[in-house]
N, C-alpha and C positions, 0 to 999 in steps of 0.2 A: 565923240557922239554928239556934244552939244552941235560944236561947229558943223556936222553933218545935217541938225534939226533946223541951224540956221539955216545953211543956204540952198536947204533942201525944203523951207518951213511949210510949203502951197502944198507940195505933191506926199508928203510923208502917211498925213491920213490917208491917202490911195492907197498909197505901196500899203501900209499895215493890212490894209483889209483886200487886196489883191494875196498877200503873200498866206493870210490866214485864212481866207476861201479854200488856197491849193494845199495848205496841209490840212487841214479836216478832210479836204476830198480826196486827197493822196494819190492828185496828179498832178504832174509838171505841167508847166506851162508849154506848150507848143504848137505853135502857128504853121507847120505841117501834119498836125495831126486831122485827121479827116475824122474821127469820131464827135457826133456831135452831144457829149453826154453833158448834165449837169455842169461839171466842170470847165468844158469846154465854154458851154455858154455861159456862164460867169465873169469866164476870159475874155469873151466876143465884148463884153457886156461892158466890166472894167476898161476893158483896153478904150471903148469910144467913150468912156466919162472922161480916163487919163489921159489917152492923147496930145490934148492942148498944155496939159499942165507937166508931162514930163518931159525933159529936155531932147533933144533931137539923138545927142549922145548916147542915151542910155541905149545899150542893145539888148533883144532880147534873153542872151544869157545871163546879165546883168541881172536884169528884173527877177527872174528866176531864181538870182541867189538871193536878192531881197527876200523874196516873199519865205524861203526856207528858210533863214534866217530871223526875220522878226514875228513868224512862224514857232518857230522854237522859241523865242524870247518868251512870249507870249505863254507855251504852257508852262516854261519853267516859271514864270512869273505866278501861274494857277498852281503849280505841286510848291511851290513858296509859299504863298497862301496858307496853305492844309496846313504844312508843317510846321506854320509860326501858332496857326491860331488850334490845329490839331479837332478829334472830333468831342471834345470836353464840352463844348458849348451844347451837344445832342446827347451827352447824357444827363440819366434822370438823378437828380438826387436823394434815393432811395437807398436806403441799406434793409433787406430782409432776412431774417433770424427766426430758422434756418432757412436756406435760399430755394431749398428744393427738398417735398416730403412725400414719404414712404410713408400709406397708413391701409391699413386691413381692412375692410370692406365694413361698413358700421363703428370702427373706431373711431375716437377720439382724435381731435389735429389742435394747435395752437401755432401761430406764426405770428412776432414782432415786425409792424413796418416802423423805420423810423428814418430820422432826417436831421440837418445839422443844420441848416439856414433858414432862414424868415421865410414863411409864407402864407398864403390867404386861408388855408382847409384841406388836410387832409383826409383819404378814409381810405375803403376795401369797396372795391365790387365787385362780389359773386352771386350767383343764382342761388347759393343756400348760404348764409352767416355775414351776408351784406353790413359793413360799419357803415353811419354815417360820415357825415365831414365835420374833423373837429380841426378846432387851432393847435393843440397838442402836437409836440415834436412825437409823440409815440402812440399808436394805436395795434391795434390785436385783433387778427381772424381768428376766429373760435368757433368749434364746431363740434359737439358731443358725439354724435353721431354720425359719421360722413356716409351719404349714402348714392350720392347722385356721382355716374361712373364718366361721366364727359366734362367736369367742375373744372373752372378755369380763372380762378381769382386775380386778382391783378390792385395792385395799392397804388393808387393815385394823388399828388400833390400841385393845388398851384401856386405860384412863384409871379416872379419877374419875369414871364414867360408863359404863352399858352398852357394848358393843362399836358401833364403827363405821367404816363403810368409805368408799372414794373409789374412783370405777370408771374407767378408762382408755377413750377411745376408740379403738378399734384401727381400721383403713382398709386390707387388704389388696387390692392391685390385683394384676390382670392385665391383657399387652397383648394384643391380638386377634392370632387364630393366621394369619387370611388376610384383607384385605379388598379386595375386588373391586369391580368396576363392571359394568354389563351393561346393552342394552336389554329391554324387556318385551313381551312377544309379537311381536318384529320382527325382520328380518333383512334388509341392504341396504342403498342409498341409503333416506335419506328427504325425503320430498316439502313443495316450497315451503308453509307457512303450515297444514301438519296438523301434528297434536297428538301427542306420545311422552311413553312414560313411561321415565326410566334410574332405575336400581334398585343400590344399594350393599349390598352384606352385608357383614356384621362377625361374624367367627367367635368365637366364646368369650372374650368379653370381663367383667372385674368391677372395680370395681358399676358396674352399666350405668348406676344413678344420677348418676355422674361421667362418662358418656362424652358427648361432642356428635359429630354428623358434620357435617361444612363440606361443600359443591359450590361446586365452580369451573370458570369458564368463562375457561380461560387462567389469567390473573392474579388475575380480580378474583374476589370471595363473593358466588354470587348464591343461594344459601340453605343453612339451619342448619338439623339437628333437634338437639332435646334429649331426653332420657329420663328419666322421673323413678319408674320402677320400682326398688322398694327391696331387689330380690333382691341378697343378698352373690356368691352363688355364680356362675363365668360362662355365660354366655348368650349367644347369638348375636341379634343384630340387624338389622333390615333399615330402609332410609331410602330413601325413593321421591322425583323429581324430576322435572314436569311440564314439558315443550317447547314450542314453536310456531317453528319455525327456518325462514330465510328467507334470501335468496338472499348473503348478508352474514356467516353462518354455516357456509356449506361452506368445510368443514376447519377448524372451531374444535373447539377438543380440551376435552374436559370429563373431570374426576375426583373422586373424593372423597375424605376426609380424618376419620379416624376419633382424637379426640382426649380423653385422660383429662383433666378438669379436677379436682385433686386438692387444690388449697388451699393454704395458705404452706406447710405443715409437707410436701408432695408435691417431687416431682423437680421442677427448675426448666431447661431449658424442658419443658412438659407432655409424656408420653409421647406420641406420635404418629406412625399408620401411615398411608402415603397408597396407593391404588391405582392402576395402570397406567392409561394414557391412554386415553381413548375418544374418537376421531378421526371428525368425525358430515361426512358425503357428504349434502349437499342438492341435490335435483335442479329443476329453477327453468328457466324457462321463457325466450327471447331476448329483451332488451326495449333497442331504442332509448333514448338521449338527447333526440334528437328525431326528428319524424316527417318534417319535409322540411329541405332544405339547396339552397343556390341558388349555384351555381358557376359562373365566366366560366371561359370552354374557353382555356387556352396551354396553352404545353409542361410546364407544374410539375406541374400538381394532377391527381391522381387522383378516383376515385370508392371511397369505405371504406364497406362496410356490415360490414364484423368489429364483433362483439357477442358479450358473455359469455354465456354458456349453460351447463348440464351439462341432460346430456350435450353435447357439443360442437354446433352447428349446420349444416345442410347450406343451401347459398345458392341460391338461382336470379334472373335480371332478366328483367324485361317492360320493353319498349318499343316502340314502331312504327319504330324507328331500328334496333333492330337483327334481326341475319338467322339467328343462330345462336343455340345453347343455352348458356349461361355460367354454370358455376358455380364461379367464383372471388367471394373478399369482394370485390375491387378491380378496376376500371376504369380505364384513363389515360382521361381528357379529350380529348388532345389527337387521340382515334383519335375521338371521338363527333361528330356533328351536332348543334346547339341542339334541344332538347326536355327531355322528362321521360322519366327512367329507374326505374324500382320494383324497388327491392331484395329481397326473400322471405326472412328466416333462419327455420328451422323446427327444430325435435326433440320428443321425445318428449313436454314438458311442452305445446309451444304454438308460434306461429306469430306472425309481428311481421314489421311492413311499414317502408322508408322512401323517400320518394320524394325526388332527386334532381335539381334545374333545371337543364339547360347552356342557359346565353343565352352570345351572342357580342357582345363590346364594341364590334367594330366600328372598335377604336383602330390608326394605321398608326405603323408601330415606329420605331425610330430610323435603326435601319440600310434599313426601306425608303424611306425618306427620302433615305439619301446612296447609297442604287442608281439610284434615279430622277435625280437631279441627277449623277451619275457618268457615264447612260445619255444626258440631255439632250445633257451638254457633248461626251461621243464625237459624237454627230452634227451637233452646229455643227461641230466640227472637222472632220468630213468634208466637210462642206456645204461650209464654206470651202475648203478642199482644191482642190475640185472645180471650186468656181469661179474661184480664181487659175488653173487648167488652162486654162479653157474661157474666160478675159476673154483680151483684147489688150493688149498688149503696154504701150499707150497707155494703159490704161482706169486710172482712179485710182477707191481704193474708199473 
C-alpha cells in the first residue's frame, strides 16, 4: 500500500474521490453509458481534472475497481469509527429514580435526578414543579398534586459539553366515572337464535390507550376490546357485543369490565370498574326429548308431557280413548285403555307434539294367583261339606 501511495503520490487524491463519488451514487463507472444523471456527470467531470495526471495505462476497468475499493475502505474506515469511539459520547449522564411514573390523576409523584461527574448546574424543567439549577449531584421533581394531563418533565445537566437533558415519562390515569351495560335498540325477552347487540359505556376514562373492556358471560371471557387512541386527556368509550342466545341461555347474566392496564411501574391489581348485571330472558319454543314413548298400563306409571318452555306451555291430548278435554301435563295409566295418546304443549314461540303407547301385558299378578287358588279350595270344601250331608251313614269315601 505504501509503495502504491508512492508511485502513485499526484493521482491518489483523484482516485479517492472519483472512487467515493460512484459508491454514494451506486453507479459504475461507464463511458458507454448514455445516461447523463448526476453520477455520470461527476464522471464527465473527474475524468477531465484526472486525465493529465493518470497514467495512460490505466484502463477504464481499472479505475472502476479503484474507486469500489477505496470506496469501501472509506466506509469501513466510518463503521471503525463508531465502533471504537461507540454512541457514549451522546449520552447524557443522568441516572432517574424511578425512570418512568404511573400516578392517579391529582396524586402525588416524587422522582430523583442524579449524576456522578463534575458539572456546572443541574435542575428539572416542567410546566408545573420546575427545580432550579443547583451544583448538587441530586436534585427532586416534586409534585403534591399532579394535575396537568400533557406534563413532560425532563432533568437537565451542564458538563464539559453543551447542555443536556433526560425526559421523564409521565402516565397519568383516571378511573372511569360510570360504566354501564345496556341492550341496543331492544327491550324485553329475547327470542330463541336472533341476533342482539349489548353495548358497555365507559365514562371518562385516561389514557384510553391503557383501558381494555372484558364481557362476561357468568364466569367465563367471552370477548375483549382494546383501545389504542393516544389521547392523554379522558374520554368516554363505548364497547359493543354481538349475541345469538338459545334456549340454554335464559337467565344467563352478562357484564362488562372496564380495566386500566398500566405496566409494572401502575397500581397492582389493575384499577378496575365492572358494571351491573344484565340478566338476558330468552323466549324458546316447547321441545320434547322424544317424540313417542311406549308404556304398559299398572297402577305406578303415569303419562308426563311437562316440557321447558318460556313462556310457560299450555297442554291439550287427543285420543279416541278419551271423552273429555284435559289439560293437565300428566295422565295416570292406570285410568287409560291400550292405544295411543298425543300430547300438544304450545306457546307463544311454537307448538311440539309427543305421542304416548299404552299396550296391556296381559301378565296375571301374584296375588291373583292365590285369590284363585283360595276361591278353588272354598268350594271343594263346601262340595265336600255337602256331601258327607247328603252320603249314608255306610258310604266310605
Amino acid at each position: 500500500m505504501v509503495s502504491f501511495l508512492y508511485f502513485y503520490g499526484k493521482t491518489y487524491p483523484v482516485v479517492i474521490w472519483v472512487g467515493f463519488c460512484g459508491v454514494l451514487l451506486e453507479k459504475p463507472l461507464d463511458s458507454h453509458s448514455s445516461d447523463y444523471s448526476v453520477g455520470r456527470r461527476i464522471y464527465l467531470f473527474t475524468s477531465l481534472l484526472t486525465a493529465p495526471l493518470i497514467p495512460s495505462t490505466f484502463s477504464l476497468k481499472t479505475l472502476n475497481m479503484l474507486q469500489y475499493f477505496f470506496g469501501l475502505l472509506y466506509l469501513f474506515s466510518v463503521l471503525l469509527f463508531v465502533t471504537l469511539t461507540g454512541t457514549h459520547a451522546d449520552e447524557c449522564p443522568l441516572q432517574l429514580n424511578p425512570q418512568r411514573v404511573v400516578v392517579r390523576y391529582g396524586g402525588s409523584v416524587s422522582v430523583n435526578c442524579s449524576t456522578s461527574v463534575p458539572h456546572k448546574g443541574m435542575g428539572w424543567e416542567a410546566s408545573e414543579g420546575a427545580v432550579s439549577m443547583t451544583k448538587d449531584s441530586l436534585t427532586t421533581w416534586r409534585v403534591s398534586e399532579l394535575r396537568e394531563w400533557g406534563i413532560e418533565p425532563s432533568c437537565y445537566i451542564n458538563y464539559n459539553k453543551p447542555q443536556c437533558t433526560v425526559n421523564l415519562p409521565v402516565t397519568i390515569y383516571k378511573t372511569p366515572d360510570s360504566v354501564s351495560i345496556s341492550t341496543v335498540n331492544h327491550t324485553g325477552p329475547m327470542m330463541e337464535r336472533n341476533q342482539y347487540e349489548l353495548q358497555c359505556d365507559v365514562l371518562n376514562v385516561a389514557p384510553v390507550q391503557n383501558l381494555t373492556v372484558n364481557w362476561y358471560k357468568g364466569q367465563t371471557l367471552v370477548d375483549q376490546t382494546i383501545f389504542t387512541d393516544t389521547i392523554k386527556t379522558p374520554v368516554s368509550k363505548t364497547s359493543k357485543l354481538l349475541i345469538s342466545p338459545d334456549r340454554a341461555d335464559d337467565g344467563a347474566q352478562y357484564r362488562c369490565e372496564a380495566k386500566l392496564e398500566l405496566g409494572e411501574e401502575g397500581p397492582r391489581p389493575p384499577p378496575t370498574n365492572t358494571s351491573k348485571t344484565l340478566n338476558v330472558e330468552v323466549y324458546y319454543k316447547p321441545k320434547h326429548s322424544s317424540s313417542t314413548e311406549t308404556i304398559n298400563i299398572n297402577d305406578e306409571l303415569t303419562l308426563n308431557c311437562t316440557v321447558k318452555a318460556n313462556p310457560a306451555p299450555t297442554y291439550s291430548w287427543q285420543s279416541e280413548h278419551l271423552k273429555e278435554t284435559i289439560s293437565s301435563s300428566v295422565l295416570r295409566s292406570s285410568t287409560l285403555s291400550s292405544g295411543n295418546y298425543t300430547c300438544i304443549a304450545t306457546n307463544s314461540q311454537g307448538t311440539d307434539r309427543k305421542v304416548f303407547i299404552l299396550i296391556s301385558t296381559g301378565r296375571t299378578t301374584f296375588w291373583a294367583i292365590i285369590s284363585c287358588g283360595v276361591i278353588v279350595a272354598v268350594v271343594l270344601i263346601i262340595a265336600y261339606a255337602i256331601y258327607k250331608c247328603n252320603a249314608s251313614p255306610n258310604s266310605v269315601i
